[in-house]
BALOBA-1460 file (C-alpha; in Angstrom, 3 decimals):
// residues 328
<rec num="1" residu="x" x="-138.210" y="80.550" z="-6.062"/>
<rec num="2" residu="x" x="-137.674" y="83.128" z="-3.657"/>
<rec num="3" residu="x" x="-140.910" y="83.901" z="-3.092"/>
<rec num="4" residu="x" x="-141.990" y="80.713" z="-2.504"/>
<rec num="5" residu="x" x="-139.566" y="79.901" z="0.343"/>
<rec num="6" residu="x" x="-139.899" y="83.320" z="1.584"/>
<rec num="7" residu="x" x="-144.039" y="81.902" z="1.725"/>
<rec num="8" residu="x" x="-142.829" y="78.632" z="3.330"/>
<rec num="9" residu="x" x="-140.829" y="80.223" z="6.417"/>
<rec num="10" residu="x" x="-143.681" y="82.796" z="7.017"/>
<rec num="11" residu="x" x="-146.394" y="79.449" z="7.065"/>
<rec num="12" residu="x" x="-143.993" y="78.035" z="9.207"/>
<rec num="13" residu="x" x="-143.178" y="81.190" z="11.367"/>
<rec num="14" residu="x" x="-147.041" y="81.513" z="11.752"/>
<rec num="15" residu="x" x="-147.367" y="77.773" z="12.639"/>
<rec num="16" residu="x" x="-145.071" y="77.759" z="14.918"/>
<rec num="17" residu="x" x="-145.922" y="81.359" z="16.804"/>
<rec num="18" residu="x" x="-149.147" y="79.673" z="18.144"/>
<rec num="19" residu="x" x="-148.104" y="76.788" z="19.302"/>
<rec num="20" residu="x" x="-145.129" y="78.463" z="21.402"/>
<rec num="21" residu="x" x="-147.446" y="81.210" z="22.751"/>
<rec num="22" residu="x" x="-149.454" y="77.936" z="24.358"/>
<rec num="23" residu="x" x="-146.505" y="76.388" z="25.514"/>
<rec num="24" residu="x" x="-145.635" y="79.484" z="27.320"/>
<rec num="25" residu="x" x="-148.989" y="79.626" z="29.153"/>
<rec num="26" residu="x" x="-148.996" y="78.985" z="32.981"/>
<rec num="27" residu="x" x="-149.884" y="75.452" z="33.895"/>
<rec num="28" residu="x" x="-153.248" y="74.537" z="34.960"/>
<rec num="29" residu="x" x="-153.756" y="75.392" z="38.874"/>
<rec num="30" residu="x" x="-154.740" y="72.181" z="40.819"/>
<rec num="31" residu="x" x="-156.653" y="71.764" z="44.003"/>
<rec num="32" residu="x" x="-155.922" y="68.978" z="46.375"/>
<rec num="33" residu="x" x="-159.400" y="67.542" z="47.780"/>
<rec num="34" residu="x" x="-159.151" y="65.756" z="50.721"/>
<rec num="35" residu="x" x="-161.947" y="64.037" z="52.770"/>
<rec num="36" residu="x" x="-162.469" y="61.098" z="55.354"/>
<rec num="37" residu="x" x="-165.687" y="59.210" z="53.255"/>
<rec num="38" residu="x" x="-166.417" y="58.046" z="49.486"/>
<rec num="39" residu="x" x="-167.382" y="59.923" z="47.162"/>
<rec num="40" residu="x" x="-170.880" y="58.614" z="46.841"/>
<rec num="41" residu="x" x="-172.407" y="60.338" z="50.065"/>
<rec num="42" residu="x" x="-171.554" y="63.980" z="48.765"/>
<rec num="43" residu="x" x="-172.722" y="64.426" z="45.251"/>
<rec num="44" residu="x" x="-174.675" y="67.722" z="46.212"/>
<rec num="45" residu="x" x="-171.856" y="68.973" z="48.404"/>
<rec num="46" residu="x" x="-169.199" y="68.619" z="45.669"/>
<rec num="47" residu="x" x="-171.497" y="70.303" z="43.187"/>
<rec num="48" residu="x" x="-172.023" y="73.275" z="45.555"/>
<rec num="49" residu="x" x="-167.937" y="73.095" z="46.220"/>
<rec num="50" residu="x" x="-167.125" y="73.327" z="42.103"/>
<rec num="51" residu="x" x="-170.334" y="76.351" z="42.280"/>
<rec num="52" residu="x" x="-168.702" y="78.262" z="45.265"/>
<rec num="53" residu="x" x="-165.308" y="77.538" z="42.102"/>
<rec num="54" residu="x" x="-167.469" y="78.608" z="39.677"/>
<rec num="55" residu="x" x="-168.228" y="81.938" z="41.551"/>
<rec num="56" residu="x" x="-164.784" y="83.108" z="41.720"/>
<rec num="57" residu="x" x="-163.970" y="82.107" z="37.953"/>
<rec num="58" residu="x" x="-162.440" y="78.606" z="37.784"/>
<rec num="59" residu="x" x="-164.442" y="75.995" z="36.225"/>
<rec num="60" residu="x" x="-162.720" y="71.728" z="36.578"/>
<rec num="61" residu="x" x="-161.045" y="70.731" z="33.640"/>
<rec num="62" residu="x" x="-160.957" y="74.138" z="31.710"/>
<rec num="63" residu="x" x="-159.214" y="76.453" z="34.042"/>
<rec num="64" residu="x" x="-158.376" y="74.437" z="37.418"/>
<rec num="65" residu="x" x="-157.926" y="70.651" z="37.932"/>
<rec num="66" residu="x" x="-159.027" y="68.961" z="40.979"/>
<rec num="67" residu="x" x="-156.959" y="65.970" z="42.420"/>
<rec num="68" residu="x" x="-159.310" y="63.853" z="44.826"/>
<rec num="69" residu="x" x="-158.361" y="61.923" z="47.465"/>
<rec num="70" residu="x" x="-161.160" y="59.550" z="49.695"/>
<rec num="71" residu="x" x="-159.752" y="57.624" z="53.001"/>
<rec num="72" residu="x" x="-163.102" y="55.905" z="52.700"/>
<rec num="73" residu="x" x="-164.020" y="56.013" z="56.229"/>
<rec num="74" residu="x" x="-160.779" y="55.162" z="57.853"/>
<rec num="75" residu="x" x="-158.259" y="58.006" z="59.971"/>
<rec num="76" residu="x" x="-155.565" y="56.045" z="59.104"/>
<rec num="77" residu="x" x="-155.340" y="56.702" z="55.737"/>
<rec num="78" residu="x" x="-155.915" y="60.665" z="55.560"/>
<rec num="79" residu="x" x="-151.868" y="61.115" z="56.871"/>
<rec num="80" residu="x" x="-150.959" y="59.095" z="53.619"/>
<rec num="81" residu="x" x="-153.251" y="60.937" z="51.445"/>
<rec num="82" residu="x" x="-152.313" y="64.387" z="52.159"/>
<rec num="83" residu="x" x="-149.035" y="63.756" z="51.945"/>
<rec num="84" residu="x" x="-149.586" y="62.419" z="48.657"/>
<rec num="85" residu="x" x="-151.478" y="65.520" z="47.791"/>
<rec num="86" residu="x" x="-148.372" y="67.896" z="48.893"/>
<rec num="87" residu="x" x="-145.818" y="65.426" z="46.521"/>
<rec num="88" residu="x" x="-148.081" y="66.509" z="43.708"/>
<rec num="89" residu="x" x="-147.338" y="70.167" z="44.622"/>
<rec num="90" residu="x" x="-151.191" y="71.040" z="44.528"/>
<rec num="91" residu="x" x="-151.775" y="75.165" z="44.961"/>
<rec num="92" residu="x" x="-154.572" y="74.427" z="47.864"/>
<rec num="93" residu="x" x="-155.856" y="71.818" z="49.890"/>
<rec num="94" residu="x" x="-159.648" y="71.456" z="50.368"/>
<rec num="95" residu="x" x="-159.775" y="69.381" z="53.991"/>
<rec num="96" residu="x" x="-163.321" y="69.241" z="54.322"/>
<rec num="97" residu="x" x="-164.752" y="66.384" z="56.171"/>
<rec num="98" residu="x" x="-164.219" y="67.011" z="59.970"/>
<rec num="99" residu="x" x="-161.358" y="67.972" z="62.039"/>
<rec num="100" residu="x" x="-159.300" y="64.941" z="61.707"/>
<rec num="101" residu="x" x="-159.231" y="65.937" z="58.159"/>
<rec num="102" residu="x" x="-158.044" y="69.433" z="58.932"/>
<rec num="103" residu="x" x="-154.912" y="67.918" z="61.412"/>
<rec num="104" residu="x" x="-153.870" y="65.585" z="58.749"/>
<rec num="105" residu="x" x="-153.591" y="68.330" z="55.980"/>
<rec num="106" residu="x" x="-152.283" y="70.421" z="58.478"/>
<rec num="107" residu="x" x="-149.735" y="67.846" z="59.762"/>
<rec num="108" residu="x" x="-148.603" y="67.428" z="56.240"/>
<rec num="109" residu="x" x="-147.800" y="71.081" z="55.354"/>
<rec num="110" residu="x" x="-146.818" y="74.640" z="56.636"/>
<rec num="111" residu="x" x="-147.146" y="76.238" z="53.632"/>
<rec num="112" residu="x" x="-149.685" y="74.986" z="51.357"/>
<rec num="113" residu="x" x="-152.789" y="77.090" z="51.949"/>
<rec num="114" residu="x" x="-155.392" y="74.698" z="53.344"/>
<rec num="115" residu="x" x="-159.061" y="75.361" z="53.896"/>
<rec num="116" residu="x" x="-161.159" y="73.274" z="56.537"/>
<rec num="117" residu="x" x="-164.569" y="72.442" z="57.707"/>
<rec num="118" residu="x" x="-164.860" y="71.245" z="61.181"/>
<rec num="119" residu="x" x="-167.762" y="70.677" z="63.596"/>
<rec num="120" residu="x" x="-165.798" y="72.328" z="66.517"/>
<rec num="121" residu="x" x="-164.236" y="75.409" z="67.635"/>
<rec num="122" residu="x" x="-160.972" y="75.290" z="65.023"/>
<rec num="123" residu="x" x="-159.777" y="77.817" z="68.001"/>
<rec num="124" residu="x" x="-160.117" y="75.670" z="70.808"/>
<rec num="125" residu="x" x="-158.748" y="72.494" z="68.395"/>
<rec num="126" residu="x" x="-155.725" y="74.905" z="67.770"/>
<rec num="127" residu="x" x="-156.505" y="74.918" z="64.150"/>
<rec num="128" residu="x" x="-155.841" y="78.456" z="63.986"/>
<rec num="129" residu="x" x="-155.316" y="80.995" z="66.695"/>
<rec num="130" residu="x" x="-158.558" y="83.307" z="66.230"/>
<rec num="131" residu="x" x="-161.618" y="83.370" z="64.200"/>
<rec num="132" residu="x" x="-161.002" y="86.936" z="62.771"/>
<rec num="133" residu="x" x="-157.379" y="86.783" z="61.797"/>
<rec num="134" residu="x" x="-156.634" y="82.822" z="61.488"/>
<rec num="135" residu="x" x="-153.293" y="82.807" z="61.453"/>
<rec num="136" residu="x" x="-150.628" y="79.965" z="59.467"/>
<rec num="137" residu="x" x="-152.017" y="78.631" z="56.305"/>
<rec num="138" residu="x" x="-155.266" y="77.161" z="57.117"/>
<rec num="139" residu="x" x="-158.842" y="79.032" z="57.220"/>
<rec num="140" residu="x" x="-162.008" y="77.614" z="56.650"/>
<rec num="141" residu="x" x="-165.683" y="77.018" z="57.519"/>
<rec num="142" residu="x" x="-167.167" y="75.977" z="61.328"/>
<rec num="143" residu="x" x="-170.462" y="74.065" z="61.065"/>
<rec num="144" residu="x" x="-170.895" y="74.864" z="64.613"/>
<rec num="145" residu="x" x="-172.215" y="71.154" z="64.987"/>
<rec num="146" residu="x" x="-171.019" y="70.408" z="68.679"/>
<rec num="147" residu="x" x="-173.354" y="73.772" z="69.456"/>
<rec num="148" residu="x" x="-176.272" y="72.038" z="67.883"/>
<rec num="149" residu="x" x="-176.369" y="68.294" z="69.780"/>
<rec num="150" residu="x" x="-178.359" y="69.667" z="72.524"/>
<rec num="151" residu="x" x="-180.893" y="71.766" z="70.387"/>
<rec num="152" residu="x" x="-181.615" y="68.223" z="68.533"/>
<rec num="153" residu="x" x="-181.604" y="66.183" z="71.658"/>
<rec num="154" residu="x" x="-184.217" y="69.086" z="72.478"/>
<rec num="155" residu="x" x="-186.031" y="68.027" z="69.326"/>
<rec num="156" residu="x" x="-186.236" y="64.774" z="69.194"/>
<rec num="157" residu="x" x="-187.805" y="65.000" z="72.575"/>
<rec num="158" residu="x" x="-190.359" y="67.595" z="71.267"/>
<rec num="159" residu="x" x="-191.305" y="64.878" z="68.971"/>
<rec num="160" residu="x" x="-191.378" y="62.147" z="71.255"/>
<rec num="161" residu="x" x="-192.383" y="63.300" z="74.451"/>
<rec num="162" residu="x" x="-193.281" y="60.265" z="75.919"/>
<rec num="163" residu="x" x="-189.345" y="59.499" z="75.807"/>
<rec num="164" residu="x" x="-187.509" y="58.480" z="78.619"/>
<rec num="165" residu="x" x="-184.257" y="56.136" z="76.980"/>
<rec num="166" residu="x" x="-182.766" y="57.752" z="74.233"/>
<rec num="167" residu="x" x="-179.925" y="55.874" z="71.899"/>
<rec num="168" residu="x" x="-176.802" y="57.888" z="70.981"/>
<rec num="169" residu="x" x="-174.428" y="56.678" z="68.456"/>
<rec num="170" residu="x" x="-171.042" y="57.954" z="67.837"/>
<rec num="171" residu="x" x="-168.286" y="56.658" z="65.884"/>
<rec num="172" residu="x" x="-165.452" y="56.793" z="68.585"/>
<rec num="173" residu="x" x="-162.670" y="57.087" z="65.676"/>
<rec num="174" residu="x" x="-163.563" y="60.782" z="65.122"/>
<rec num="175" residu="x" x="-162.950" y="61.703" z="69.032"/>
<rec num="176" residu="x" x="-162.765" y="65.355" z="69.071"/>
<rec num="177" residu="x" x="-165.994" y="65.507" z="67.377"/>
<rec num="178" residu="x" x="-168.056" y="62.754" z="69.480"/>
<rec num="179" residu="x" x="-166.798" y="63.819" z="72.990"/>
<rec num="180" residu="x" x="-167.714" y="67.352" z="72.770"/>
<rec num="181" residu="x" x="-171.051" y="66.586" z="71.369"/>
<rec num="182" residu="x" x="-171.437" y="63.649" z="73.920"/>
<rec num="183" residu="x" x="-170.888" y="66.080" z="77.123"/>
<rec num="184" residu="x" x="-173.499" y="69.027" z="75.313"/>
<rec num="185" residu="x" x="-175.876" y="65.814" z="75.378"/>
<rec num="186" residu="x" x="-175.046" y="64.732" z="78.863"/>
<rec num="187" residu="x" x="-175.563" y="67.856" z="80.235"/>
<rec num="188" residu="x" x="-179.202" y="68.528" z="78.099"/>
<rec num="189" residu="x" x="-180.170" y="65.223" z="78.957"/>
<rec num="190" residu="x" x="-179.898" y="65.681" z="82.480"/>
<rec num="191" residu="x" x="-181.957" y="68.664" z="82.584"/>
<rec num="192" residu="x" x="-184.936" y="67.196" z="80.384"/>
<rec num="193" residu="x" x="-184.662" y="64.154" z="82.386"/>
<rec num="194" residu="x" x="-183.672" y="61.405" z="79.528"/>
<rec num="195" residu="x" x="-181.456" y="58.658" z="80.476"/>
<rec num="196" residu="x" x="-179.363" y="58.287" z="77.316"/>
<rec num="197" residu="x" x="-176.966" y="54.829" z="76.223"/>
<rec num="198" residu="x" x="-173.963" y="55.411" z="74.267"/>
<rec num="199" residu="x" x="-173.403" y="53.410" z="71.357"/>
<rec num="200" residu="x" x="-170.136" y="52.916" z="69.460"/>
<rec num="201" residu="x" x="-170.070" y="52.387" z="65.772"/>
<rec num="202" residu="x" x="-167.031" y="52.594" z="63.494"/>
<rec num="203" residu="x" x="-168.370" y="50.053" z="60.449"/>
<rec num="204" residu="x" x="-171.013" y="48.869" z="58.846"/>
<rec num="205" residu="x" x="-171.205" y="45.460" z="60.872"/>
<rec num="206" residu="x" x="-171.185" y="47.258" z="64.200"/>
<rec num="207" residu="x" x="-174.040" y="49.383" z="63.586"/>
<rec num="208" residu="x" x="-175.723" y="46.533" z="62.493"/>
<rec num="209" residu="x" x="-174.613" y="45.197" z="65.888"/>
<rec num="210" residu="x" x="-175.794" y="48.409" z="67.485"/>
<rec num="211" residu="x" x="-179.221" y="48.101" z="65.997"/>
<rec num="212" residu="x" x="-179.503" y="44.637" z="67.491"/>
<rec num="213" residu="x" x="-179.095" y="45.187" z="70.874"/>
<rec num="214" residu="x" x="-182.411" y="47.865" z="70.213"/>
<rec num="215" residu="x" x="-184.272" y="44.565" z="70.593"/>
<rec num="216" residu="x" x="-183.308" y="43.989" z="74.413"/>
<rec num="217" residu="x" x="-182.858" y="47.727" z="75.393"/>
<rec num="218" residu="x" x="-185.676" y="48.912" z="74.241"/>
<rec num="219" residu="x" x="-185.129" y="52.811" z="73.536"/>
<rec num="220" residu="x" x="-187.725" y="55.377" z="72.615"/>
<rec num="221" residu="x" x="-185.465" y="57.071" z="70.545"/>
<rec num="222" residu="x" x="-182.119" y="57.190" z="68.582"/>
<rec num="223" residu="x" x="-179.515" y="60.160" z="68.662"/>
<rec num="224" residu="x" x="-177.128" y="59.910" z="65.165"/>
<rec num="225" residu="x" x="-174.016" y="62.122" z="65.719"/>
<rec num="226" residu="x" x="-173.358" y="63.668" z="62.395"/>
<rec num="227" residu="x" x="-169.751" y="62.472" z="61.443"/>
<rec num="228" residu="x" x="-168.569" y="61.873" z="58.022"/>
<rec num="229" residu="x" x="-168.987" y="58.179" z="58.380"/>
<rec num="230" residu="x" x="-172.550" y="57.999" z="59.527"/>
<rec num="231" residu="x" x="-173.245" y="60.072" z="56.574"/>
<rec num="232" residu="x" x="-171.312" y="57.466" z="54.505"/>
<rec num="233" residu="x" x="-173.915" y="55.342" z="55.985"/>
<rec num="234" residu="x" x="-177.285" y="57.149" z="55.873"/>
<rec num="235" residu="x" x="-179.249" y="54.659" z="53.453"/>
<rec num="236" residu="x" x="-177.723" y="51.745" z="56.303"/>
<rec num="237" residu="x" x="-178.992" y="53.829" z="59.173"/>
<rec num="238" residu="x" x="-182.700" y="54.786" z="57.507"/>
<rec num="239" residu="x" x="-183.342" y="51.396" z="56.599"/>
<rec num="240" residu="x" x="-182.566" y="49.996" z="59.958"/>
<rec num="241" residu="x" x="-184.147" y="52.500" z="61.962"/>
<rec num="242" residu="x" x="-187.250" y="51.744" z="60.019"/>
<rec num="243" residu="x" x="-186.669" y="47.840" z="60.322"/>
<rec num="244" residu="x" x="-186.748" y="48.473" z="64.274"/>
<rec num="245" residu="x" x="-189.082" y="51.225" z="64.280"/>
<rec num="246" residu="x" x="-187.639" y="53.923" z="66.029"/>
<rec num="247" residu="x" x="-187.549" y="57.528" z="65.766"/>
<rec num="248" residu="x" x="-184.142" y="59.286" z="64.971"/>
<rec num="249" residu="x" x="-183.229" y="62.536" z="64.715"/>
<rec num="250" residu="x" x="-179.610" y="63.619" z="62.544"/>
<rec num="251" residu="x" x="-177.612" y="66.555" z="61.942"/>
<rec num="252" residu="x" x="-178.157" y="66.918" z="58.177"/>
<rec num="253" residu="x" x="-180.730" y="66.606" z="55.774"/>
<rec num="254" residu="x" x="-178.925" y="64.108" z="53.645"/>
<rec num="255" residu="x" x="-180.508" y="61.303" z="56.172"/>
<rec num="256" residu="x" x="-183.876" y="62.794" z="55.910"/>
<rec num="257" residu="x" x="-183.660" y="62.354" z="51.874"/>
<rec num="258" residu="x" x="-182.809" y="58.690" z="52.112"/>
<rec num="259" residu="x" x="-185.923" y="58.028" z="54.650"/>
<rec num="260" residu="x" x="-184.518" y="59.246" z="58.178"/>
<rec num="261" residu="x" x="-187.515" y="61.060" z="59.933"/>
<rec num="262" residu="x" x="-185.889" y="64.428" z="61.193"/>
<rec num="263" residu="x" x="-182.582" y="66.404" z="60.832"/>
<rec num="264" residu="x" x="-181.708" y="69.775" z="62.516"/>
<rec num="265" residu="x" x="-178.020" y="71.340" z="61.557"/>
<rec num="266" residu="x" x="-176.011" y="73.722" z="59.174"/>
<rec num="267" residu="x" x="-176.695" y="74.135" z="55.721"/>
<rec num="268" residu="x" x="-173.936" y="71.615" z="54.750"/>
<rec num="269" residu="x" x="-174.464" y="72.500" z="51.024"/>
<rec num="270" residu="x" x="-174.224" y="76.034" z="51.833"/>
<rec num="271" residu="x" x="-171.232" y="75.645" z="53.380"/>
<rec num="272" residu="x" x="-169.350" y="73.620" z="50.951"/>
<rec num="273" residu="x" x="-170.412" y="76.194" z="48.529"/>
<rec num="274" residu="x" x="-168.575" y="78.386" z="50.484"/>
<rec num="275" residu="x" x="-165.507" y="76.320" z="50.628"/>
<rec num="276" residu="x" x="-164.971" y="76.188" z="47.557"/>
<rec num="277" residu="x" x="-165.115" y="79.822" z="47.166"/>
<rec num="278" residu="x" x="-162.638" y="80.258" z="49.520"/>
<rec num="279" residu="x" x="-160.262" y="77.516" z="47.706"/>
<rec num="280" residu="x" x="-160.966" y="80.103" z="44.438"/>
<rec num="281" residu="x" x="-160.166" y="83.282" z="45.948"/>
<rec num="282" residu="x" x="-156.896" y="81.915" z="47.233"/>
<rec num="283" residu="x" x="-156.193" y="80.828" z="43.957"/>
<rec num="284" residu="x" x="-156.583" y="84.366" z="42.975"/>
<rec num="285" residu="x" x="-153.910" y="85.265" z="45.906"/>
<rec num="286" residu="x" x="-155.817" y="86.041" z="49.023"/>
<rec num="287" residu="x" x="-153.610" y="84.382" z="51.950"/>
<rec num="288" residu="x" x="-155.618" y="82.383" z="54.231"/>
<rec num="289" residu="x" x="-154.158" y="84.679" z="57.206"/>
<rec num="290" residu="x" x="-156.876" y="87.355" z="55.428"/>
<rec num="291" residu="x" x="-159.786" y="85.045" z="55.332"/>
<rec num="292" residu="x" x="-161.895" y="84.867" z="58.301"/>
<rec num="293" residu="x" x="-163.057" y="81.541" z="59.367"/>
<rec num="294" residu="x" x="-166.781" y="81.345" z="57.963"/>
<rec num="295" residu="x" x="-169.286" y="80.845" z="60.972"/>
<rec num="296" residu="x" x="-172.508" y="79.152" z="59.667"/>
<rec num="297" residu="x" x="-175.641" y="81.181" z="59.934"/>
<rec num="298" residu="x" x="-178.205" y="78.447" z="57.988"/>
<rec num="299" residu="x" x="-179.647" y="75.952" z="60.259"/>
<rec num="300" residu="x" x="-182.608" y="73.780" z="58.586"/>
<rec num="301" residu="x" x="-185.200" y="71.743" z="60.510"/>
<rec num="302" residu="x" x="-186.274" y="68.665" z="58.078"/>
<rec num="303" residu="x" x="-188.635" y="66.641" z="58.369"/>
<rec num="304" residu="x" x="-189.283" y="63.294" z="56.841"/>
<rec num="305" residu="x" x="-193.489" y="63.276" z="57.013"/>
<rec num="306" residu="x" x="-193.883" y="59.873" z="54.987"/>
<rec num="307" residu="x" x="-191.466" y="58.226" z="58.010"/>
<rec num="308" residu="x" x="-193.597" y="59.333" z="60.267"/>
<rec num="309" residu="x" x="-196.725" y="57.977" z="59.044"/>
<rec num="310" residu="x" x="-194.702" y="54.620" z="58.244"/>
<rec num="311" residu="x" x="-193.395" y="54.865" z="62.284"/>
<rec num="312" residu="x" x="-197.284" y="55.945" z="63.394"/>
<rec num="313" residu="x" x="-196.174" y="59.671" z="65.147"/>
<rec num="314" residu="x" x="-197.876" y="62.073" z="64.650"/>
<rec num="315" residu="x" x="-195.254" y="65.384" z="64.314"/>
<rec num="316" residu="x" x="-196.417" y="67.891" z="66.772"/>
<rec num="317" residu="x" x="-198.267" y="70.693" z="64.799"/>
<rec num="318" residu="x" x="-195.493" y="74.019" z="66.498"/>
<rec num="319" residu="x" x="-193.085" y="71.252" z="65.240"/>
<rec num="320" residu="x" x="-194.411" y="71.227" z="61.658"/>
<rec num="321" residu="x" x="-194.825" y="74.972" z="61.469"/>
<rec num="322" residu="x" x="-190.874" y="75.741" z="62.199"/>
<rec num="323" residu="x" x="-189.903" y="72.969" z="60.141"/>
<rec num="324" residu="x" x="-188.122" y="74.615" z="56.791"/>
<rec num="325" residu="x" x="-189.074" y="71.504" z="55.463"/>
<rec num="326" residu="x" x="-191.233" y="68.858" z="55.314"/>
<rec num="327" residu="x" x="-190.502" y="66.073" z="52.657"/>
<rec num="328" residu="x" x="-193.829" y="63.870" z="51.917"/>
């Protein structure tokens, strides 16, 4: 009889050692994920985010958790969001979509690390106070986007030289991001001698709208401005620019995979690969003070060669050479 209880309160001992060793591991680490689109428009970015994860060790669901949050194309909900995301006491906050993005995470918290991507100078935004040594508790990744507009407008008249009136639409919710970009256009514009027509677009029904009034103004060419909603909107904006036949160029290959004709920018999968492995090494304890802000060095010329043949140009042949590449 002794035995057999002394048998009994070692199975029980032993049952019971595991089960308090695993209550006495740390809880799961969870990201905060903040952007200003849906989720549909970023599949390959968000698998290149949970690979940049991946890279540093942390895998969703068996070693981090990842708690999303989408303002589905509308400012005014980001504020609400990230503050939702600090309640849940997340360990970092991914703010990738754009600087608005970036303020509202920022706005929310001083000391929840937060990693950005933004279009613009995050010095000259006052996102952080150098490049090198950011400063506070954000860091992140500049697309360098704003530096790009005129190298596209540049493009897009390469392919069209016969252009004189060239389209440009901006959705005039994301500010900081369309008026730089809009005076880098002005400027290049000017000097290559295209008159260009500002277009504002913040929904679906106004670029509809904006698309319509191609039928009276007659341009040669459209200008997209990449911003997190146009992207939103890229299947919208190829059909419709096909509809009207006219030649566009964008700031990210995304368009070009859905049917736009060219794109010129950063590698955006790149740099939400990157992203995310800045979210993992903070995880690991690097301060966002120590991380340098990440200054793209991919930029990808795409072009669309079944769009063209549907629109009748013919691509320029020094065109098709530096293109890295060309989707039939």
């Amino acid at each position: 009889m002794i035995l057999r209880r002394e048998f009994i309160t070692l199975l029980g001992g032993a049952t019971a050692w595991p089960l308090a060793a695993q209550a006495q591991q740390p809880a799961m680490p969870v990201i905060g994920f903040l952007n200003l689109a849906s989720p549909d428009g970023y599949i390959e970015r968000l698998r290149a985010f949970r690979q940049g994860l991946k890279e540093i060790g942390f895998v969703e669901g068996q070693n981090v958790a990842i708690e999303y949050r989408w303002a589905e194309g509308r400012n005014d909900n980001l504020p609400v969001l990230a503050a939702e995301l600090v309640r849940r006491r997340v360990a970092v906050i991914a703010a990738a979509g754009g600087p608005a993005v970036a303020f509202a995470a920022k706005a929310a918290t001083t000391t929840i690390p937060i990693v950005f991507s933004t279009a613009e100078d995050p010095v000259r935004l006052g996102l952080v106070t150098s490049i090198a040594r950011p400063g506070g508790n954000l860091t992140g990744f500049n697309i360098l986007t704003g530096e790009l507009a005129a190298k596209r407008l540049q493009l897009l008249r390469e392919l069209v030289p016969a252009a004189s009136r060239v389209a440009v639409l901006f959705n005039p919710v994301d500010a900081v991001n369309a008026e730089r970009q809009l005076r880098d256009i002005e400027v290049t514009a000017r000097s290559i001698g295209l008159q260009i027509q500002v277009l504002n677009a913040g929904t679906g029904s106004e670029i509809n709208a904006a698309f319509a009034s191609f039928v009276r103004e007659r341009p040669d060419a459209l200008f997209v401005a990449l911003q997190p909603f146009f992207t939103s909107r890229r299947v919208q904006l190829a059909l419709l620019t096909a509809h009207h036949s006219i030649p566009a160029i964008y700031g990210a290959r995304d368009f070009v995979e859905v049917g736009g004709l060219m794109s010129y920018g950063a590698n955006l999968v790149d740099g939400w690969r990157q992203i995310g492995s800045y979210v993992g090494r903070i995880l690991k304890g690097a301060k966002p003070t120590d991380l340098p802000v990440v200054q793209t060095s991919k930029f990808e010329l795409v072009i669309n060669a079944e769009t063209a043949r549907m629109l009748r140009l013919t691509v320029p042949p020094m065109l098709l050479a530096r293109a890295d590449e060309v989707i039939e």
